[in-house]
C-alpha positions in Angstrom: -69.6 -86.1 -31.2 -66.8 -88.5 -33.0 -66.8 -92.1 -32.1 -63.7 -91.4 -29.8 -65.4 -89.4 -28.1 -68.4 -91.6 -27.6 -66.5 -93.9 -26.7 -64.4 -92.3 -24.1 -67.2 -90.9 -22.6 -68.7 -94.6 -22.0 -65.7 -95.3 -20.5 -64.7 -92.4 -18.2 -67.8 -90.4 -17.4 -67.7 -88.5 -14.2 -70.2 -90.6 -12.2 -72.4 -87.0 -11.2 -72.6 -86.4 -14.4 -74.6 -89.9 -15.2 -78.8 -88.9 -16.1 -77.2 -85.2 -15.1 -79.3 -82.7 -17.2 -76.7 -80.2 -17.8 -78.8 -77.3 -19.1 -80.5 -77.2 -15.3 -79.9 -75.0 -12.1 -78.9 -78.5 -10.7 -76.2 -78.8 -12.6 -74.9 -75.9 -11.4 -74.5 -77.4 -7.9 -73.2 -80.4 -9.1 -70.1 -78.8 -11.3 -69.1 -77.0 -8.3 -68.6 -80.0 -6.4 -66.5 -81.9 -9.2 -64.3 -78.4 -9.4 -63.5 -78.8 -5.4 -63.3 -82.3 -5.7 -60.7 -82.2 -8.8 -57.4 -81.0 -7.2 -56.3 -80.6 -11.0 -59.4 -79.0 -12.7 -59.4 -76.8 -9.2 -55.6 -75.9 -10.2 -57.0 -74.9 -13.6 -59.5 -72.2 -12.5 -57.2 -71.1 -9.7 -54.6 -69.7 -12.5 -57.2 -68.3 -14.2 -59.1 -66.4 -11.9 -55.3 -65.0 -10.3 -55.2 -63.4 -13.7 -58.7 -62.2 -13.5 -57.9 -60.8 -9.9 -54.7 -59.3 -11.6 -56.8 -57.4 -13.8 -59.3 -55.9 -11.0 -56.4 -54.6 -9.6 -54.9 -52.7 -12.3 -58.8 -51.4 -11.8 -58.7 -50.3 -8.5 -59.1 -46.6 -9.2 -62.3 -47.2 -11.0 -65.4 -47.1 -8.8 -67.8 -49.2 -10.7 -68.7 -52.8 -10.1 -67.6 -55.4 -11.9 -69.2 -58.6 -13.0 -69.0 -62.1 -14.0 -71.0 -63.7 -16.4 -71.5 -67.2 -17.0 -70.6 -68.0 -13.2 -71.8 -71.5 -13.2 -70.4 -74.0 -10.2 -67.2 -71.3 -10.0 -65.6 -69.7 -7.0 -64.2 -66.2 -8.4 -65.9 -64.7 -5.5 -62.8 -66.6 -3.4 -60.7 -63.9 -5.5 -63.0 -61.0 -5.8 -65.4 -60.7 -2.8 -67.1 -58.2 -4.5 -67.7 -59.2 -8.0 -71.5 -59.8 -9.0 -71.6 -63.4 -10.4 -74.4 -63.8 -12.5 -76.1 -67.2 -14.9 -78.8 -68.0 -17.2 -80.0 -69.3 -14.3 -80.0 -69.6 -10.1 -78.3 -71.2 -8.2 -76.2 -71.1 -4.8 -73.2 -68.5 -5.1 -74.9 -66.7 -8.1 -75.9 -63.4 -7.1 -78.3 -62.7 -10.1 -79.4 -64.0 -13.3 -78.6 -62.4 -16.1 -78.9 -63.0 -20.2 -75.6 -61.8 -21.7 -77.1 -60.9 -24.6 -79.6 -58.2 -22.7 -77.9 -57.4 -20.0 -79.9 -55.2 -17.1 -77.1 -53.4 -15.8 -77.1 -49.4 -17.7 -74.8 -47.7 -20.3 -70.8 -47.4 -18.6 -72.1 -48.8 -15.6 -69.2 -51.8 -15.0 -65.7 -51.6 -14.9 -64.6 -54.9 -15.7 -66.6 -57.8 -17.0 -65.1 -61.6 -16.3 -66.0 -64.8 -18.1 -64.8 -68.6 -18.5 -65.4 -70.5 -20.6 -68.3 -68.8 -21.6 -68.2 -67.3 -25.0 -68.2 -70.1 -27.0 -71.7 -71.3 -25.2 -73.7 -67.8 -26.3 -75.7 -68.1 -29.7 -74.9 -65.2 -30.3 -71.9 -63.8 -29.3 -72.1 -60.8 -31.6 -74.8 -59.6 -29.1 -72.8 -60.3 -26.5 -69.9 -58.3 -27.2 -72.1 -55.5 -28.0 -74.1 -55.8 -24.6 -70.3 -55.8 -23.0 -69.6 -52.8 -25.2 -72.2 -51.2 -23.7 -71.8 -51.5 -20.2 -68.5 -51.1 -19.7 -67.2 -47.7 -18.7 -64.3 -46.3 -20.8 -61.1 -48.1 -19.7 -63.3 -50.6 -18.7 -62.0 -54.5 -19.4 -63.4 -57.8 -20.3 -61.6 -60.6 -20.3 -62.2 -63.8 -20.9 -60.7 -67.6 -21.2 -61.8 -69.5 -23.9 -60.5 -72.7 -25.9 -57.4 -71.7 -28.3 -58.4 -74.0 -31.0 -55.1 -74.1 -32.0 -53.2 -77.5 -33.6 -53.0 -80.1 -30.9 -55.9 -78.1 -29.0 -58.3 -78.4 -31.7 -57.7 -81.6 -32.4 -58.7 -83.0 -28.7 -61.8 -80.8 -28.7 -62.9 -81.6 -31.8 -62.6 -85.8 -31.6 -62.6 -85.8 -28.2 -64.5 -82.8 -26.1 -68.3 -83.8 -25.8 -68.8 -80.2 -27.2 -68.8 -79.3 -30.9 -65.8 -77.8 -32.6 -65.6 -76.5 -35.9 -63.1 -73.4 -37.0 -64.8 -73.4 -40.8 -68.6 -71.8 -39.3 -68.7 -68.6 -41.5 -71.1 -66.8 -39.4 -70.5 -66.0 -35.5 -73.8 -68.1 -34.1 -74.5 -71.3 -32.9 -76.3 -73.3 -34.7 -77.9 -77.3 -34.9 -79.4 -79.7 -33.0 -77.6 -79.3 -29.9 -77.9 -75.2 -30.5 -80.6 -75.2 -27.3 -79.4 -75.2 -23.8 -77.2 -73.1 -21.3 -74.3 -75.9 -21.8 -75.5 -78.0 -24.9 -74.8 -75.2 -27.2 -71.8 -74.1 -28.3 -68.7 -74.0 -30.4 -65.3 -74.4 -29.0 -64.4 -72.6 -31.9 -65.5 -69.3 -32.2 -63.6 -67.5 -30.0 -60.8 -68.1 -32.2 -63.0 -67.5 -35.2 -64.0 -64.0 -33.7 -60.9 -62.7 -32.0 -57.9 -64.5 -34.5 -59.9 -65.3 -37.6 -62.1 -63.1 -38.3 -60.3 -60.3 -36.4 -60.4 -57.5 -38.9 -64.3 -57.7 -38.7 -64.2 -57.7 -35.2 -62.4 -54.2 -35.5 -65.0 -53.0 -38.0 -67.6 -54.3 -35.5 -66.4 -53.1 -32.4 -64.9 -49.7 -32.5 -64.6 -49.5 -28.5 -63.4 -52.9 -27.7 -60.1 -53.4 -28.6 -57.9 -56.6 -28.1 -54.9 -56.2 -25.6 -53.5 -59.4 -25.7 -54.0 -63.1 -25.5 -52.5 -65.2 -23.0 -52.0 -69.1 -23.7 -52.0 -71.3 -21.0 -52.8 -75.0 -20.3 -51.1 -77.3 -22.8 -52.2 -80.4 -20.5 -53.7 -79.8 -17.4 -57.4 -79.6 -18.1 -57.1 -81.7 -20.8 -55.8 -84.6 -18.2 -58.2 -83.4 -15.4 -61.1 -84.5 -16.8 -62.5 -80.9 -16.9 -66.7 -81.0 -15.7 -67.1 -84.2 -17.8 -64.9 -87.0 -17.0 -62.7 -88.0 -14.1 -59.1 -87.3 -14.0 -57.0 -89.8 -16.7 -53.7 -89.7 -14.4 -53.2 -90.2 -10.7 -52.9 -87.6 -7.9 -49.0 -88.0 -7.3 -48.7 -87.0 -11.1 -50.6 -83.4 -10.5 -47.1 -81.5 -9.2 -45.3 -83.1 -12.4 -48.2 -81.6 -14.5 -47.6 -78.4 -13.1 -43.8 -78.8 -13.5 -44.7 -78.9 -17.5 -47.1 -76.3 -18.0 -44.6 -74.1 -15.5 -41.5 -75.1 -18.2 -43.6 -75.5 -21.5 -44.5 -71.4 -20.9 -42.7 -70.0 -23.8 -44.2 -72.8 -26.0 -48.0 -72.3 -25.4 -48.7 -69.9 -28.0 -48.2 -73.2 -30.1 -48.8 -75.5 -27.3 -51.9 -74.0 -25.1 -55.2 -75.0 -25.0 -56.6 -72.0 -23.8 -56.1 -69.0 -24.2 -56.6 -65.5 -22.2 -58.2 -62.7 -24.2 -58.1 -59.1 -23.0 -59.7 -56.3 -24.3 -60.0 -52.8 -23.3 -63.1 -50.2 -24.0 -61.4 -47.6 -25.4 -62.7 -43.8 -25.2 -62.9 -42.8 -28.4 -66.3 -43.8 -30.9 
């Protein structure tokens, strides 16, 4: 972490999340209490999971399941009752645990497969996008959310964000010190690395999967809710203004937005 960021999170550290142990099933308790508590970081997931429950329903004809991987202290199930939310480990509201790079669910067995935030904590995403690959029936859909790493974005998570960032990895893994752990490894990066960057090689990689669109969203409000880390750096009465912004800034977030939406569609041909 850069010295702004170690200093910032001396400063502002969510008080649950002082001796918390991240990587642990108790964490996952404690994250979904700062979510409920965090009318702002709540706001964040809300728009999120309306897109994911926009997506089951363009899905409705399919029979299969669907899943969510990387559940942690989330409440998707408040969207989709029926979606299987699944961790790296248990925990209240997490209906089984799964590996997402050895998934036990069979071949075309899923219809749509849900994750945030997630990605960029997986060693080895390559495995999970093939595992995703697999389940999925054709016309299946994952979609995910994932840091944009794009300009002002990047900038904040790679000074600031208590998770590394770098865009210049050449390989799609996590690697280092910090590469253990459910939470302590990742790379804010690579989903941008795998799905902008590198996206030619994704196409060679993954004939099924292809990309539908990207949706970028939240130029501010995560960023000033504190997210799982810190607590909020503005006031209550200044929530409704943020929305106001990120409602008007729209048409700006492909340069603006900190996150970004990624869709992508199993396709029937091999």
């Amino acid at each position: 972490m850069s010295l702004p960021g170690i200093l910032l999170k001396r400063i502002h550290t969510h008080p649950l999340n002082l001796n918390l142990n991240i990587n642990s099933p108790e964490a996952v308790a404690i994250h979904r209490r700062i979510i409920r508590e965090n009318a702002l970081l709540y706001r964040h997931y809300a728009f999120i999971y309306q897109y994911f429950k926009r997506t089951e329903d363009l899905l409705a004809a399919l029979s299969s399941p669907s899943l969510e991987i990387g559940s942690g202290g989330g409440f998707l199930k408040y969207f989709l009752p029926g979606v299987i939310t699944s961790d790296v480990v248990k925990s209240e509201g997490i209906d089984r645990v799964e590996d997402a790079t050895c998934l036990s669910f069979s071949d075309n067995s899923l219809k749509a497969i849900y994750a945030n935030g997630v990605l960029h904590h997986v060693k080895n995403p390559e495995m999970c996008l093939s595992e995703i690959q697999r389940v999925l029936v054709p016309g299946g859909i994952f979609v995910c959310n994932e840091p944009s790493s794009i300009f002002l974005g990047y900038f904040m998570n790679k000074y600031f964000h208590n998770e590394y960032t770098n865009r210049s990895v050449k390989e799609w893994i996590i690697q280092g010190a910090d590469s253990q752990g459910r939470l302590t490894q990742a790379n804010m990066a690579l989903p941008y690395i795998i799905f902008k960057r590198d996206s030619e090689l994704f196409r060679r990689r993954f004939k099924r999967l292809k990309i539908i669109s990207f949706i970028y969203h939240d130029f501010l409000r995560y960023t000033l809710s504190g997210g799982l880390s810190y607590t909020p750096f503005i006031p209550r009465y200044l929530y409704r203004t943020v929305d106001f912004i990120e409602w008007f800034l729209r048409p700006l977030m492909p340069i603006l937005g900190d996150n970004m939406l990624v869709t992508i569609k199993k396709t029937d041909s091999r």
